[in-house]
N, CA, C and O atoms as CSV, one atom per row, in Angstrom:
chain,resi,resn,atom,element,x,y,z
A,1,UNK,N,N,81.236,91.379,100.646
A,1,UNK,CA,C,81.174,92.761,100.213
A,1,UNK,C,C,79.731,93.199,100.024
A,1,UNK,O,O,79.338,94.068,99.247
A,2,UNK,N,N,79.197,92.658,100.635
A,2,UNK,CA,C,77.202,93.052,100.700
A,2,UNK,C,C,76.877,94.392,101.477
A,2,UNK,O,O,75.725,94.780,101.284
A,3,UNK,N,N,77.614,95.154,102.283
A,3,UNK,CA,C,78.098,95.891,102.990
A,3,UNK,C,C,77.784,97.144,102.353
A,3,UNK,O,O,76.766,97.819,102.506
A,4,UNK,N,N,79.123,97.452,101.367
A,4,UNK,CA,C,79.365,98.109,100.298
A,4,UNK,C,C,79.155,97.445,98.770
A,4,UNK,O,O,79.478,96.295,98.470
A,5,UNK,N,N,78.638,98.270,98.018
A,5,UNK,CA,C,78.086,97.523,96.860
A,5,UNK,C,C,79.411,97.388,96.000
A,5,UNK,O,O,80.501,97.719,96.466
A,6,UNK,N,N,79.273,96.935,94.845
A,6,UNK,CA,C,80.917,96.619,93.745
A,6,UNK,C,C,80.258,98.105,93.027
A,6,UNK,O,O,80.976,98.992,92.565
A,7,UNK,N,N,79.188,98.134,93.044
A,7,UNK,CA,C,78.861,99.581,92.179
A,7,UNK,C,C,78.978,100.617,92.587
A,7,UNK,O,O,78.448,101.550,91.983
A,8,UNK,N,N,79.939,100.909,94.120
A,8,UNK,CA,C,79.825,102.119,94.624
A,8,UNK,C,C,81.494,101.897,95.157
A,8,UNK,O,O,81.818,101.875,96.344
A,9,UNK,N,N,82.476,101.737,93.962
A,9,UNK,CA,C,83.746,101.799,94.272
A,9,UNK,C,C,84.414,103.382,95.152
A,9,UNK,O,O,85.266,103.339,96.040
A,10,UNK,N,N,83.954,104.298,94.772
A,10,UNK,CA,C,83.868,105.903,95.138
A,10,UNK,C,C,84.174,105.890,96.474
A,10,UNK,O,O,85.239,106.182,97.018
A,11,UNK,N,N,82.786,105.400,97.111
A,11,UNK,CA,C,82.282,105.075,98.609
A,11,UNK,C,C,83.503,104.805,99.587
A,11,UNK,O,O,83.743,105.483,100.586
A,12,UNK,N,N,84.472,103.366,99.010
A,12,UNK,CA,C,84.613,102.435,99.396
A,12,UNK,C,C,86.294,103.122,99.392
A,12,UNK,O,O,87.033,102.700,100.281
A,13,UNK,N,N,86.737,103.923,98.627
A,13,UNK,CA,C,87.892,104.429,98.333
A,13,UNK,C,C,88.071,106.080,99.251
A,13,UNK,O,O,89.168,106.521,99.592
A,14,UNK,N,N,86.616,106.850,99.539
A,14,UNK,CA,C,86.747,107.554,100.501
A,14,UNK,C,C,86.908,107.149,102.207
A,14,UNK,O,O,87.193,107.873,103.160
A,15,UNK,N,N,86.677,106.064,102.155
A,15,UNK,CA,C,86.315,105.637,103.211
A,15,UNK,C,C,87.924,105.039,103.790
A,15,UNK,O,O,88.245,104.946,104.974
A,16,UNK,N,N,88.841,104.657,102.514
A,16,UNK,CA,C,89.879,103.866,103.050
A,16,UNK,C,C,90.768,105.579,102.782
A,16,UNK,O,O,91.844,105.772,103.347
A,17,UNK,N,N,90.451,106.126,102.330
A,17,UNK,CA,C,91.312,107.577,102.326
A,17,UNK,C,C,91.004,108.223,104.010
A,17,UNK,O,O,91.883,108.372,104.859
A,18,UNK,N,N,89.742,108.492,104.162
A,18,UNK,CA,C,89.336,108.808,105.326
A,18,UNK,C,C,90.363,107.735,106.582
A,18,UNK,O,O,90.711,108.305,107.616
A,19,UNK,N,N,90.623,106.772,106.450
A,19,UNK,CA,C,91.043,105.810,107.596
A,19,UNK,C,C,92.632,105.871,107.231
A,19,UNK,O,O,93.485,105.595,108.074
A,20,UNK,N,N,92.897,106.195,106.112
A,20,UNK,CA,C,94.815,106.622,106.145
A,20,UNK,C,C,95.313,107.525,106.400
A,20,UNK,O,O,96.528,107.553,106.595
A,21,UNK,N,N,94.074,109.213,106.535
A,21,UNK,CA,C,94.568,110.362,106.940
A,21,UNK,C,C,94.313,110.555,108.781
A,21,UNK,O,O,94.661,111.451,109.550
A,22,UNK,N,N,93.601,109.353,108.981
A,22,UNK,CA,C,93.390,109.722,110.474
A,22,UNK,C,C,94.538,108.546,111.214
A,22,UNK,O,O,94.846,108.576,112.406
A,23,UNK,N,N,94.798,108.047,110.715
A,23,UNK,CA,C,96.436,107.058,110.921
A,23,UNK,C,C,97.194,108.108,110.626
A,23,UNK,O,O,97.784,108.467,111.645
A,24,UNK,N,N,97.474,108.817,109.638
A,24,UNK,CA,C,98.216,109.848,109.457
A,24,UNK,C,C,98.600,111.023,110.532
A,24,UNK,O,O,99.747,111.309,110.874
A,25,UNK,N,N,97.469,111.602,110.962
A,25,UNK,CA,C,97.286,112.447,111.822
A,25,UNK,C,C,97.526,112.195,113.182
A,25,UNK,O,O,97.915,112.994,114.034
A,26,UNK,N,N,97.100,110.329,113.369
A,26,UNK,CA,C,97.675,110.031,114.855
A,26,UNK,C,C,99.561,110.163,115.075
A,26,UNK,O,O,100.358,110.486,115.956
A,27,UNK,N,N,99.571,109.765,113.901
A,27,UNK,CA,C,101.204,109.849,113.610
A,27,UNK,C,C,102.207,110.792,114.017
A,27,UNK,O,O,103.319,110.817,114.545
A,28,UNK,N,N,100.966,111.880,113.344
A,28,UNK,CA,C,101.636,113.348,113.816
A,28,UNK,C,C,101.641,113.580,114.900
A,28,UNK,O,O,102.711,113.996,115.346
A,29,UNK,N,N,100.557,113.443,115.785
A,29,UNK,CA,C,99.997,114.021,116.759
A,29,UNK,C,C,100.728,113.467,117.940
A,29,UNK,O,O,100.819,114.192,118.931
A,30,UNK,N,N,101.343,112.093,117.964
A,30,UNK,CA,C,102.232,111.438,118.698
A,30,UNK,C,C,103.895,112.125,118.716
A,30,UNK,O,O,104.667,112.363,119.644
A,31,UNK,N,N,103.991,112.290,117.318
A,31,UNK,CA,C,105.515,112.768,117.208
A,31,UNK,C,C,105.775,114.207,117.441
A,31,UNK,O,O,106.889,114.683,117.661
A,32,UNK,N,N,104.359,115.041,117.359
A,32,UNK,CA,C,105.025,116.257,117.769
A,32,UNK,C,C,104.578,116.492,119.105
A,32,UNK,O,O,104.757,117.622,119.559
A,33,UNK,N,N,103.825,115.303,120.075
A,33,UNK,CA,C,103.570,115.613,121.130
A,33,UNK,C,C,105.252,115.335,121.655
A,33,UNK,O,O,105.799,116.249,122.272
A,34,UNK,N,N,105.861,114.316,121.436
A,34,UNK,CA,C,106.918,113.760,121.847
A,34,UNK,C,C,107.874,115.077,121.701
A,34,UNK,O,O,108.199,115.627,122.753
A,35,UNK,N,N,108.191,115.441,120.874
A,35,UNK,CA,C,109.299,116.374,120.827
A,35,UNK,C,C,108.866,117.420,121.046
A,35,UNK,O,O,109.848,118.156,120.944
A,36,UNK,N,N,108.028,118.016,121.288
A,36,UNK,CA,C,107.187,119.591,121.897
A,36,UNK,C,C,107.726,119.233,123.615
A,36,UNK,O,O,108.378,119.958,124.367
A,37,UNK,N,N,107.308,118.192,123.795
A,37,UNK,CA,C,106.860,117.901,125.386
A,37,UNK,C,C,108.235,117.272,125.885
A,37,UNK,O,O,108.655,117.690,126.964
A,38,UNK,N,N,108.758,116.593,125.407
A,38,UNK,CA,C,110.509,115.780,125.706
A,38,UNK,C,C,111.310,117.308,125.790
A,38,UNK,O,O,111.915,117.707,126.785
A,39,UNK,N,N,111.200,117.857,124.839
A,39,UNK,CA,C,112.137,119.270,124.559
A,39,UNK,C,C,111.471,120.308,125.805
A,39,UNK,O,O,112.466,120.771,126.364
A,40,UNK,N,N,110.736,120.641,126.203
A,40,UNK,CA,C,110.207,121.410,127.172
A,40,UNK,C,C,110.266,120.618,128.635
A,40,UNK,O,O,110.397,121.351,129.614
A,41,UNK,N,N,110.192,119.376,128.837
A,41,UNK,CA,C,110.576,118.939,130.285
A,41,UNK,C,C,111.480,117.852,130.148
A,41,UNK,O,O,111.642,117.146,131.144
A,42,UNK,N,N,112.005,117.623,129.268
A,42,UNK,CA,C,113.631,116.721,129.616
A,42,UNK,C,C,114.779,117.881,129.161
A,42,UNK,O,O,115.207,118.060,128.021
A,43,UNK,N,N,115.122,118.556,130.296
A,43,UNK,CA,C,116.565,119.365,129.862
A,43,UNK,C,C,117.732,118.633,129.658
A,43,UNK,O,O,118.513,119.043,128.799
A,44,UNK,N,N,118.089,117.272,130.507
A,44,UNK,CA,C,118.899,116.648,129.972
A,44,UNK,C,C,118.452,115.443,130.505
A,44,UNK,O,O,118.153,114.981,131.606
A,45,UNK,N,N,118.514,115.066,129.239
A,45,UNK,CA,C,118.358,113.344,129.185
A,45,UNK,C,C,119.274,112.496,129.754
A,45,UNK,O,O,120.495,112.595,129.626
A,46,UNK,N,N,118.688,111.668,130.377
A,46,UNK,CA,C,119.285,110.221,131.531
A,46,UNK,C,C,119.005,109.246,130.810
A,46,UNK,O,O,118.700,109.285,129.618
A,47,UNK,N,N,119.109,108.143,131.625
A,47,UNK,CA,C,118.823,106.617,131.242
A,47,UNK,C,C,117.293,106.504,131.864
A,47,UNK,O,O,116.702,105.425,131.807
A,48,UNK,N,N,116.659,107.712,132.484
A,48,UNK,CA,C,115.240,107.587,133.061
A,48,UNK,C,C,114.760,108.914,133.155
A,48,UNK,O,O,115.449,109.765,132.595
A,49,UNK,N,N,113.650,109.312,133.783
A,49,UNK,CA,C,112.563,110.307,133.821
A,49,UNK,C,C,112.790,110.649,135.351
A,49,UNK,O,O,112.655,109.738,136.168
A,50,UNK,N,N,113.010,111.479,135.626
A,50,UNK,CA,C,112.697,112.257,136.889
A,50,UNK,C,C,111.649,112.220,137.562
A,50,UNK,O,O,110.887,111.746,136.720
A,51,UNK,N,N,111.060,112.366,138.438
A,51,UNK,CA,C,109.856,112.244,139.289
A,51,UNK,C,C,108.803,113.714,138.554
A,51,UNK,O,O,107.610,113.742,138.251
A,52,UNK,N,N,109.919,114.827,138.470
A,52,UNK,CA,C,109.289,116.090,138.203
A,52,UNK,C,C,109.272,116.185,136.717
A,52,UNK,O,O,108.448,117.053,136.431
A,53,UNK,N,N,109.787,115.707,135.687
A,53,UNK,CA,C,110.072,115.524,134.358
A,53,UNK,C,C,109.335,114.932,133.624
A,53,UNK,O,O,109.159,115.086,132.416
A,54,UNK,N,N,108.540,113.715,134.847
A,54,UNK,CA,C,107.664,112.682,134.241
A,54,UNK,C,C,106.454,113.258,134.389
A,54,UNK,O,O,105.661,113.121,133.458
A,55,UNK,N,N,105.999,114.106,135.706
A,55,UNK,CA,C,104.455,115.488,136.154
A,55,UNK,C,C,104.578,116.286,134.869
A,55,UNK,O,O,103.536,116.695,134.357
A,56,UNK,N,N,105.802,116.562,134.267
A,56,UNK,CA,C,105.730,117.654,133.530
A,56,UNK,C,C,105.500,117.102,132.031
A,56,UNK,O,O,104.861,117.700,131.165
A,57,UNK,N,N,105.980,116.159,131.918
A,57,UNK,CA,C,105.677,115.239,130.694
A,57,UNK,C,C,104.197,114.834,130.269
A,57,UNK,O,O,103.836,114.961,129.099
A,58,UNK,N,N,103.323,114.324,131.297
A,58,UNK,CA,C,102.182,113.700,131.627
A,58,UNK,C,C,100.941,115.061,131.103
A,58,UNK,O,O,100.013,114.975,130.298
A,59,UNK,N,N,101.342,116.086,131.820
A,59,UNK,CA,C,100.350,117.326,131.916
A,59,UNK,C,C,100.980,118.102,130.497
A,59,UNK,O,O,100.181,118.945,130.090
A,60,UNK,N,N,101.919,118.027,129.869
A,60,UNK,CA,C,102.368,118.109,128.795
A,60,UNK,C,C,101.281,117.892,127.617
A,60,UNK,O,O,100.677,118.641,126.850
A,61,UNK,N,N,101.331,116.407,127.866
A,61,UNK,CA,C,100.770,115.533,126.973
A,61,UNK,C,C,99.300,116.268,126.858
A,61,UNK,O,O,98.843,116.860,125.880
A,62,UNK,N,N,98.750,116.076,128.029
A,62,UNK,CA,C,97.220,116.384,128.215
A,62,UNK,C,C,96.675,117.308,127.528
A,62,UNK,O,O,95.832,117.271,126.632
A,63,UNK,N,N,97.573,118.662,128.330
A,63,UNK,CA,C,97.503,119.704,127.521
A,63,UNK,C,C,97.676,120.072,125.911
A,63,UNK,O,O,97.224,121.123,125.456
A,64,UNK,N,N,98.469,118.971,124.990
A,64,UNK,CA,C,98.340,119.545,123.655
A,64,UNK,C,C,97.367,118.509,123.384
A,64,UNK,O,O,96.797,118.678,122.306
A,65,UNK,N,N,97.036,117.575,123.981
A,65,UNK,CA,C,95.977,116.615,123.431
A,65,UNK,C,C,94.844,117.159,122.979
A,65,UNK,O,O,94.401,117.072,121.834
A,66,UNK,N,N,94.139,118.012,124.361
A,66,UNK,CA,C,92.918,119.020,124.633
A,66,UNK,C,C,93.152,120.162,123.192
A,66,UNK,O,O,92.234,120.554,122.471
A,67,UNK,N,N,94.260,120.440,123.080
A,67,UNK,CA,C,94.175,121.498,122.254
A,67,UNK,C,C,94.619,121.091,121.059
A,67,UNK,O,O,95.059,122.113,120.534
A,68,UNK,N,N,94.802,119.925,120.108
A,68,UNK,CA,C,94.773,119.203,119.361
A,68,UNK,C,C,93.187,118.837,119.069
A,68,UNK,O,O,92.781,119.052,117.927
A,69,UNK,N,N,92.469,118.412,119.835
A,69,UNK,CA,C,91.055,117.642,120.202
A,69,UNK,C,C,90.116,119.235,119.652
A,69,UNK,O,O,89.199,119.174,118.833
A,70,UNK,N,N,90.488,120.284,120.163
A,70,UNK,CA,C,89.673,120.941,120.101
A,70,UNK,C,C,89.875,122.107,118.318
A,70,UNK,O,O,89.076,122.950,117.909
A,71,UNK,N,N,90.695,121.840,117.922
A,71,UNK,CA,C,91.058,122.448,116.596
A,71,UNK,C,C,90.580,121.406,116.087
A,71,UNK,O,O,89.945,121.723,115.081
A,72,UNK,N,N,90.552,119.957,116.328
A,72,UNK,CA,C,89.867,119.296,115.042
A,72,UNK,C,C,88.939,119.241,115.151
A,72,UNK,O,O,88.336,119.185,114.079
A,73,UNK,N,N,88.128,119.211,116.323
A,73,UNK,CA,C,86.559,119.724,116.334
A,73,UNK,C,C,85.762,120.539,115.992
A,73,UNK,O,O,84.552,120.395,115.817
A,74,UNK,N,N,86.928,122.199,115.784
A,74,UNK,CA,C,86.781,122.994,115.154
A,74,UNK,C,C,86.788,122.762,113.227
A,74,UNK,O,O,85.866,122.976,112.439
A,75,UNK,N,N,87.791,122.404,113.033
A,75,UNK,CA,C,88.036,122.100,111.641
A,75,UNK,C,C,86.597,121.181,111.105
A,75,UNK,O,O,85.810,121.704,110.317
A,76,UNK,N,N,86.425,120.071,111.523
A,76,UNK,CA,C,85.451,119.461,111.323
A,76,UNK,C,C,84.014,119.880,111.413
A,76,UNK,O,O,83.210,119.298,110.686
A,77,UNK,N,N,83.612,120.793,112.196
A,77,UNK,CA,C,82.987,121.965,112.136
A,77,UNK,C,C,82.936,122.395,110.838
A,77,UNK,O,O,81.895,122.150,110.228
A,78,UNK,N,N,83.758,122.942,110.308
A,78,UNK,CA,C,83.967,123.875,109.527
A,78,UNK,C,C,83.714,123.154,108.679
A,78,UNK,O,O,82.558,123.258,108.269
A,79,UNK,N,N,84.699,121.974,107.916
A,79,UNK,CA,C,83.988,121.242,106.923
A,79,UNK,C,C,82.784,120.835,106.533
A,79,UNK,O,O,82.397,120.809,105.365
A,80,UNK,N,N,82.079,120.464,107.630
A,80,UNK,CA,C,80.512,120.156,107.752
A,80,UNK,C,C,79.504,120.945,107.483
A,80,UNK,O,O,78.444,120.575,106.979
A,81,UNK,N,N,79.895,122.487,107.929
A,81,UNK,CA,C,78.645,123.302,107.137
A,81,UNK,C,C,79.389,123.625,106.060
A,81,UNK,O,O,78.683,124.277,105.291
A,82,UNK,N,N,80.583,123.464,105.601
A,82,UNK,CA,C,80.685,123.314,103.746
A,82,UNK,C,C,80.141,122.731,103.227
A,82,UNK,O,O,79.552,122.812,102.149
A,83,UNK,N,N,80.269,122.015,103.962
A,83,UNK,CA,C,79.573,120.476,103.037
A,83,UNK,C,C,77.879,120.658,103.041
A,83,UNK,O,O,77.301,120.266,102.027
A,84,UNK,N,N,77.260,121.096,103.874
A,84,UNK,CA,C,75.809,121.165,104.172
A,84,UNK,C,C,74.994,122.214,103.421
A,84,UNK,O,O,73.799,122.240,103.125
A,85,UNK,N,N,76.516,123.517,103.086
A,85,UNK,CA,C,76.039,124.269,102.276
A,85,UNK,C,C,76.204,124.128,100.914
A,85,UNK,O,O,76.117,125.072,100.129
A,86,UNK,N,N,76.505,122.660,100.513
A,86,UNK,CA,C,76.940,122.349,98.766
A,86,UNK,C,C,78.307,122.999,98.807
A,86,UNK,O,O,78.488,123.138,97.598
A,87,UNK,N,N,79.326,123.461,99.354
A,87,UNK,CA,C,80.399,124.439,98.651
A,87,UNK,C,C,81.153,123.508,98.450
A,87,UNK,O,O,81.680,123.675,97.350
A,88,UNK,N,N,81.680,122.109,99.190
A,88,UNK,CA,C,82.540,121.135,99.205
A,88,UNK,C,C,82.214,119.685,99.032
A,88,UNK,O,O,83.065,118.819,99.236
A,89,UNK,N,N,80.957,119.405,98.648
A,89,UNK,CA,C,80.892,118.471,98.510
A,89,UNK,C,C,81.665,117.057,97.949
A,89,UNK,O,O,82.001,116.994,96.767
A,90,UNK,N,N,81.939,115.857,98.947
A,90,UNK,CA,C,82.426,115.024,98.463
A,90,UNK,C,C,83.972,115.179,99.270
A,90,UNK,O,O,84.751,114.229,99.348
A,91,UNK,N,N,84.268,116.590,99.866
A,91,UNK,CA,C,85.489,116.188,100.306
A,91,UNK,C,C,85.334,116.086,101.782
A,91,UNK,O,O,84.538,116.742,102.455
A,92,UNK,N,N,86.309,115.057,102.282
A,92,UNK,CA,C,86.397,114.261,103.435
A,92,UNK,C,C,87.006,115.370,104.280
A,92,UNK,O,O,87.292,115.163,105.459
């Protein structure tokens, strides 16, 4: 633990908060890709994927990824000149 000091418990507790909300968020980001994207190109479900179901699935995906990717880039943005301007300091 030379790393992080024993005197900077704070540190060490944002840091494991920071790493459970972005597990968190992958969580989400998987499950509502799945049912956004299953519900919009599987009209009816088989025992498999269609040739055209699986194009539509794939570019599905991409597409909310990009636009997932780009709201948290935004958001994070945003937090950062809070933070730069003192208004939020300390929050992750």
């Amino acid at each position: 633990m030379s790393a992080l000091s024993s005197s900077d418990p704070k540190s060490a507790i944002m840091n494991q908060i920071r790493q459970e909300a972005a597990v968190a968020n992958a969580r989400q980001l998987v499950e509502k890709l799945n049912e956004h994207c299953f519900e919009k190109c599987v009209p009816k479900p088989g025992t498999s994927l269609s040739s055209s179901e699986s194009t539509c699935f794939t570019s599905c995906m991409e597409k909310y990824m990009t636009a997932w990717n780009t709201v948290s880039r935004q958001y994070i943005g945003h937090i950062q000149q809070q933070q730069s301007a003192g208004g939020m300091s300390g929050v992750f």
